[in-house]
C-alpha positions as CSV (number, residue, x, y, z in Angstrom):
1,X,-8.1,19.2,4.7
2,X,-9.3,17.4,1.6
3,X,-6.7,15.2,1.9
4,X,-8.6,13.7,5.3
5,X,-11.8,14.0,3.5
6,X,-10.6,11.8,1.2
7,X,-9.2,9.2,3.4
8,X,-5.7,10.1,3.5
9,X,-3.5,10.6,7.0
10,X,-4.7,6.9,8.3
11,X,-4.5,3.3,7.0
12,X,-7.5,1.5,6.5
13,X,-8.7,-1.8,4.8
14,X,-11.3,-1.3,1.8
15,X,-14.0,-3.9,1.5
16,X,-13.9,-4.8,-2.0
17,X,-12.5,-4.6,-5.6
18,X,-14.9,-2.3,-6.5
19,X,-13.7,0.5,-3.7
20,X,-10.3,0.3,-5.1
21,X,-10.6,1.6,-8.3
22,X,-13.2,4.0,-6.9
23,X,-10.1,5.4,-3.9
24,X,-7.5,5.2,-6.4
25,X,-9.8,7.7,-8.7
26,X,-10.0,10.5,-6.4
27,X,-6.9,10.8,-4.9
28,X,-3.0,11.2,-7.2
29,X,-1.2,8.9,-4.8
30,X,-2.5,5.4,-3.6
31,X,-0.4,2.7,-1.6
32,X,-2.9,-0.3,-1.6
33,X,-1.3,-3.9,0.9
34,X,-2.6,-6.5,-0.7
35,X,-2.8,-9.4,2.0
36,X,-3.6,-12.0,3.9
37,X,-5.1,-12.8,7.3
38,X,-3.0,-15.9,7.6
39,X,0.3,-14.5,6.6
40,X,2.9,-13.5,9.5
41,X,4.2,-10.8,7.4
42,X,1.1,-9.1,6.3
43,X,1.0,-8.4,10.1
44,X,4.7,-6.8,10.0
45,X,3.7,-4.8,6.9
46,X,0.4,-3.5,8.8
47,X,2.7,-2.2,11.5
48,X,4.3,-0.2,9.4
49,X,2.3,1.5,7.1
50,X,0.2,2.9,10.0
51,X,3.1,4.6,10.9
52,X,3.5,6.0,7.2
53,X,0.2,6.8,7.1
54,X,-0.1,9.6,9.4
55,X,3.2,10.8,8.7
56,X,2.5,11.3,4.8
57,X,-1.0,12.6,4.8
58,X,-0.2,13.0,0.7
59,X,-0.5,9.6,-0.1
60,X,-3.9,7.2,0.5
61,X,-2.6,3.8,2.5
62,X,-5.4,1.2,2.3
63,X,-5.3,-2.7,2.2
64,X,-7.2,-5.0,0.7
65,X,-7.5,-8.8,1.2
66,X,-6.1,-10.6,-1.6
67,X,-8.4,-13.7,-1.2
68,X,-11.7,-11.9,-1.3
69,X,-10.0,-9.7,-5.1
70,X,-9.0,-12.5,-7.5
71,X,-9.5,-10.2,-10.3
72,X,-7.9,-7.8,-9.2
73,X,-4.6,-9.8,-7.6
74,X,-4.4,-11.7,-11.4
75,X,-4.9,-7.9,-13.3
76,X,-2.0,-7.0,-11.4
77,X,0.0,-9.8,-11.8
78,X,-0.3,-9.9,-7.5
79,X,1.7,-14.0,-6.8
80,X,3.9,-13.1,-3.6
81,X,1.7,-11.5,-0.1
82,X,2.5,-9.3,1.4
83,X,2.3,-6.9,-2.4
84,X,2.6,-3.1,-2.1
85,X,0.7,-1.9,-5.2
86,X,1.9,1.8,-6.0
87,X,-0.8,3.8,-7.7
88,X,0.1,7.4,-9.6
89,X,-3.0,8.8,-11.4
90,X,-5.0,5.8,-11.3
91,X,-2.4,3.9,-12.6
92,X,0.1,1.1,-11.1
93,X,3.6,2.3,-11.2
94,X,5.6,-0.2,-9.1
95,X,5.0,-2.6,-6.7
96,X,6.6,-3.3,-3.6
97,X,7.0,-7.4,-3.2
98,X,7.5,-9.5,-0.3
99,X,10.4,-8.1,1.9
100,X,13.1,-7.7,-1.3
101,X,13.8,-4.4,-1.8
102,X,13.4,-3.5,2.6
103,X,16.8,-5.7,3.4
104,X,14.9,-9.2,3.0
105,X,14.9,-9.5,6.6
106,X,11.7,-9.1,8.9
107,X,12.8,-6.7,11.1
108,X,13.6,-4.1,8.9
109,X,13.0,-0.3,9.9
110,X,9.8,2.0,9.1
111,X,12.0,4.4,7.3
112,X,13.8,1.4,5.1
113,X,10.2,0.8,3.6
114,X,9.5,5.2,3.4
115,X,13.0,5.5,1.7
116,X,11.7,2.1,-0.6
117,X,7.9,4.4,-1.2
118,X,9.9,8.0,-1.7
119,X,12.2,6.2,-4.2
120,X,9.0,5.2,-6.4
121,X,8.1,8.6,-5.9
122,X,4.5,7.7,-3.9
123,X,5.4,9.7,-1.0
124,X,6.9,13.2,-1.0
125,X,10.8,12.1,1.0
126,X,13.5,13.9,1.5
């Protein structure tokens, strides 16, 4: 229960810079998309962590528009879209870019991209 409170169990897209570092404070586990409206695989991404969402109520997925958070995209070092940034304690632990590490292909599976997220340790996967 104050795991929905908090947001968590849906994906949703944060306005601004400034609402990420405030969701990342109150919650151990953050998966923040950076992306962009204009990019086909921002779209594919979307798809996905909806799915992930409500499956792993333990972990906050939001996304946040990469063009509208310079700051934030050149802090993190964010070049490639679509960007997976992996928050643990307020703090950045891995980052999941473009379609590498899910088989460099677009159709690549839901659990392909949970088993990449359980590996970094963001969601609980067994």
């Amino acid at each position: 229960k104050e795991w929905l409170s908090k947001g968590h169990g849906e994906y949703r897209e944060i306005p601004s810079e400034r609402d990420f570092f405030q969701e990342v404070k109150e919650s151990k586990n953050v998966v923040c998309h950076f992306y962009r409206d204009t990019t086909f695989r921002c779209q594919i991404m979307d798809k996905h962590l909806t799915v992930l969402a409500k499956k792993h109520v333990e972990t906050k997925f939001l996304k946040l528009n990469a063009e509208k958070s310079p700051f934030l995209c050149e802090r993190l070092r964010i070049k490639i879209i679509p960007t997976l940034a992996l928050v643990k304690d307020g703090k950045t632990q891995d980052y999941v870019v473009g379609f590498t590490d899910l088989g460099n292909t677009d159709d690549f599976t839901t659990e392909t991209l949970e088993w990449r997220l359980g590996c970094a340790d963001i969601i609980n996967y067994r």
